[in-house]
C-alpha positions as CSV (number, residue, x, y, z in Angstrom):
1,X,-141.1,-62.6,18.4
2,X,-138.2,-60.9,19.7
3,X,-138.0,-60.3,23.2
4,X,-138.5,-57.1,24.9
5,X,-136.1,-55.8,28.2
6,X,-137.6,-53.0,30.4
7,X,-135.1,-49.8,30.7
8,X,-135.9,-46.2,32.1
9,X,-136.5,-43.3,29.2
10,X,-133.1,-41.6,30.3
11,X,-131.5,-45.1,28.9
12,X,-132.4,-44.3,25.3
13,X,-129.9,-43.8,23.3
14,X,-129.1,-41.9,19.8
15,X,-129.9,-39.3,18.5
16,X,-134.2,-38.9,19.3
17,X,-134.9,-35.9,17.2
18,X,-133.6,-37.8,14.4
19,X,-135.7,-40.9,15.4
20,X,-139.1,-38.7,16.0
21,X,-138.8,-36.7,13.0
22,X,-136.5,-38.8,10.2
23,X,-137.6,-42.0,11.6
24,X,-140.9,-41.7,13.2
25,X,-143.1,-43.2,15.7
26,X,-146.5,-45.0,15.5
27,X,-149.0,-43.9,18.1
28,X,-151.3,-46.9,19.2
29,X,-154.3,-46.3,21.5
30,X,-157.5,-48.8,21.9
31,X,-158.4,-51.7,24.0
32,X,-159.2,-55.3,23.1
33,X,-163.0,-54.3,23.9
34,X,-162.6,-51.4,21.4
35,X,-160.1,-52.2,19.2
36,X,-156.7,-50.6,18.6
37,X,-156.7,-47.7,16.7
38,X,-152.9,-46.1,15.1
39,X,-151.2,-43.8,12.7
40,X,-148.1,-42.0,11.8
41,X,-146.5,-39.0,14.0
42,X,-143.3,-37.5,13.6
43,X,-143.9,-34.0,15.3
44,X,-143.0,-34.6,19.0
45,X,-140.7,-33.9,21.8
46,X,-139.1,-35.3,24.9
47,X,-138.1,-34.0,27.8
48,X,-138.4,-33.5,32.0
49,X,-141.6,-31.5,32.8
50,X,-143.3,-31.6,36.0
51,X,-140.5,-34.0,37.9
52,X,-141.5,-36.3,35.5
53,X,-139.7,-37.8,31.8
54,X,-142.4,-37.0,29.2
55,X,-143.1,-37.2,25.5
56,X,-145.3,-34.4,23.8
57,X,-147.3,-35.4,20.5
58,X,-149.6,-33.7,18.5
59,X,-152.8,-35.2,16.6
60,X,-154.6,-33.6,14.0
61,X,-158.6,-33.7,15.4
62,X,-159.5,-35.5,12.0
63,X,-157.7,-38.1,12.5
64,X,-159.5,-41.1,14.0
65,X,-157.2,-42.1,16.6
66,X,-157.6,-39.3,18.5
67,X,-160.6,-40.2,20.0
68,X,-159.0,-43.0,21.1
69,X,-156.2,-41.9,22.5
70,X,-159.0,-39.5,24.8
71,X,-161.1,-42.3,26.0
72,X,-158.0,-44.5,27.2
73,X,-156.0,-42.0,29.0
74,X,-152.6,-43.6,27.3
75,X,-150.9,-44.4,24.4
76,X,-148.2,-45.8,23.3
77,X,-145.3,-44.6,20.6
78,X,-143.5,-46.9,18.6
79,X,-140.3,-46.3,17.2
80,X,-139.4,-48.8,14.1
81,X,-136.2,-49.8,11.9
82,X,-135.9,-47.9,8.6
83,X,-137.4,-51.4,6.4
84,X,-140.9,-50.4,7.9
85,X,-140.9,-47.0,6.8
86,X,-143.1,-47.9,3.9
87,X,-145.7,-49.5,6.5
88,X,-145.4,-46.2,8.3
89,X,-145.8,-44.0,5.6
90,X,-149.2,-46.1,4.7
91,X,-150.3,-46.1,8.2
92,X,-150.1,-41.9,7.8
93,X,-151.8,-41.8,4.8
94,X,-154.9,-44.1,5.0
95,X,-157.2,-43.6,7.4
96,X,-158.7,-46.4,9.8
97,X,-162.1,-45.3,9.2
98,X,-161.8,-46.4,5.6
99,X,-160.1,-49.9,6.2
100,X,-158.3,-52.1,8.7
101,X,-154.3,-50.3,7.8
102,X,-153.1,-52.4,11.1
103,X,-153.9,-55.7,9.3
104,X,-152.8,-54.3,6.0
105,X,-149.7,-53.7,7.0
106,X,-149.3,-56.9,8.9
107,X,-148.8,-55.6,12.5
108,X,-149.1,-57.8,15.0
109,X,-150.9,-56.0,18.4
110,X,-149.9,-56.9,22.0
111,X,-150.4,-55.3,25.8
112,X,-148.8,-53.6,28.5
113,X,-150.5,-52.4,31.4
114,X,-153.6,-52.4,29.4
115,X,-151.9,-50.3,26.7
116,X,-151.5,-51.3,22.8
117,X,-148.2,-51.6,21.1
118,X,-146.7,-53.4,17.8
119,X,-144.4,-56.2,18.7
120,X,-142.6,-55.3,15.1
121,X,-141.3,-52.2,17.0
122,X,-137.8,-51.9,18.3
123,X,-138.7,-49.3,21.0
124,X,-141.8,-49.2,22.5
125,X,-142.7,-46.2,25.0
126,X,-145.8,-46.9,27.2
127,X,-146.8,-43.2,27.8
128,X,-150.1,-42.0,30.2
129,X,-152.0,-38.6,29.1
130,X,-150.5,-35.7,31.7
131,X,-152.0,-32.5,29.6
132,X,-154.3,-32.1,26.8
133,X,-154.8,-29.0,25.2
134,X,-156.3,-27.8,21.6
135,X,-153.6,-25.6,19.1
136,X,-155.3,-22.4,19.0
137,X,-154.5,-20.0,16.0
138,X,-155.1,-17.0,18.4
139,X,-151.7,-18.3,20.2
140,X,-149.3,-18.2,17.4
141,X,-147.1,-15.7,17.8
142,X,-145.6,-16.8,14.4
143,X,-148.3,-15.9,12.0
144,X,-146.3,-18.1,9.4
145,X,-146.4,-21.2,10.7
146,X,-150.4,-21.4,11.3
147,X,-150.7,-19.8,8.0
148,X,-148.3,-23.0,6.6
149,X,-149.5,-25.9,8.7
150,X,-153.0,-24.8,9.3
151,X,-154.9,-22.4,6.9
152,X,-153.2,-24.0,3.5
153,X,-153.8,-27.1,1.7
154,X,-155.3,-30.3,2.7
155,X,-155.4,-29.6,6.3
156,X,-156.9,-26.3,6.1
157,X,-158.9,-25.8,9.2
158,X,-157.9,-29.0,11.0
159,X,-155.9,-28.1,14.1
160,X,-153.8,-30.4,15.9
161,X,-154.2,-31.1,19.5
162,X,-151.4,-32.3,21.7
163,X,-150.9,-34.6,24.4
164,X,-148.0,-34.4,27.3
165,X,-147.9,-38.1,28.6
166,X,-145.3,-39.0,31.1
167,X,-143.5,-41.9,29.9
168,X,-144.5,-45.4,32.2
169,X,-142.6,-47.8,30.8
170,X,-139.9,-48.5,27.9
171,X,-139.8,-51.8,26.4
172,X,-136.2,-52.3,24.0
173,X,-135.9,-55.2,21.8
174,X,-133.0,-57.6,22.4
């Protein structure tokens, strides 16, 4: 396994809106009592908010690692090299209800301060749950986009809810 080195979130490098919504992260929640629960994101954001460096995500509530990421408090976000985009892709698609997608797709599960993360991850940001809030439709102000993302297709109905988490600790591959 390669080896990890600690650096602040201001020390990341490149260009993250590419790496967030080209690349994308996997969210990892869980603990070895409950298991680790994941799955594909690549709606986010970064920022300063609240004199501290955050990361906002959104989860659709169908999704079963949501209830995971409520119960722990924490997350973490994984940001991989383009040869696992296939494993990410499957990891968005298949649901861990219906089968074990972390083994499937070979992922090997380790710990930080009590939090889950992939070790085949380049970038690793250990992130603690700030803000949680539901995506109301009664709050768009741009009838288009809950009419695209929300009241079409297969997500019809199933809202997103999204996390600020201030980011703890970032862990960079060698």
């Amino acid at each position: 396994m390669d080896a990890y080195r600690r650096c602040g979130p201001r020390e990341l490098s490149g260009n993250l809106i590419e790496r967030i919504a080209g690349e994308w992260m996997l969210v990892a929640a869980g603990s070895p009592e409950e298991g680790v629960a994941a799955m594909t994101v690549n709606w986010g954001a970064m920022g300063y908010l609240w004199h501290e460096d955050f990361v906002m995500v959104v989860l659709r509530e169908s999704r079963n690692t949501l209830p995971y990421v409520e119960r722990n408090g924490c997350f973490s976000l994984g940001l991989f090299t383009p040869e696992f985009r296939e494993k990410l892709t499957y990891c968005g698609r298949v649901s861990g209800r219906d089968e074990d997608k972390i083994a499937h797709c070979g992922f090997t599960a380790a710990y930080e301060a009590g939090v889950p993360y992939f070790t085949e991850a380049d970038t690793v940001l250990i992130c603690r749950t700030m803000y949680e809030c539901g995506i109301e439709e009664a709050n768009f102000l741009n009838r288009d986009i809950y009419e695209r993302w929300y009241n079409e297709g297969v997500h019809k109905g199933d809202m997103h809810r999204m996390f600020l988490a201030s980011i703890a600790t970032v862990l960079r591959k060698e």
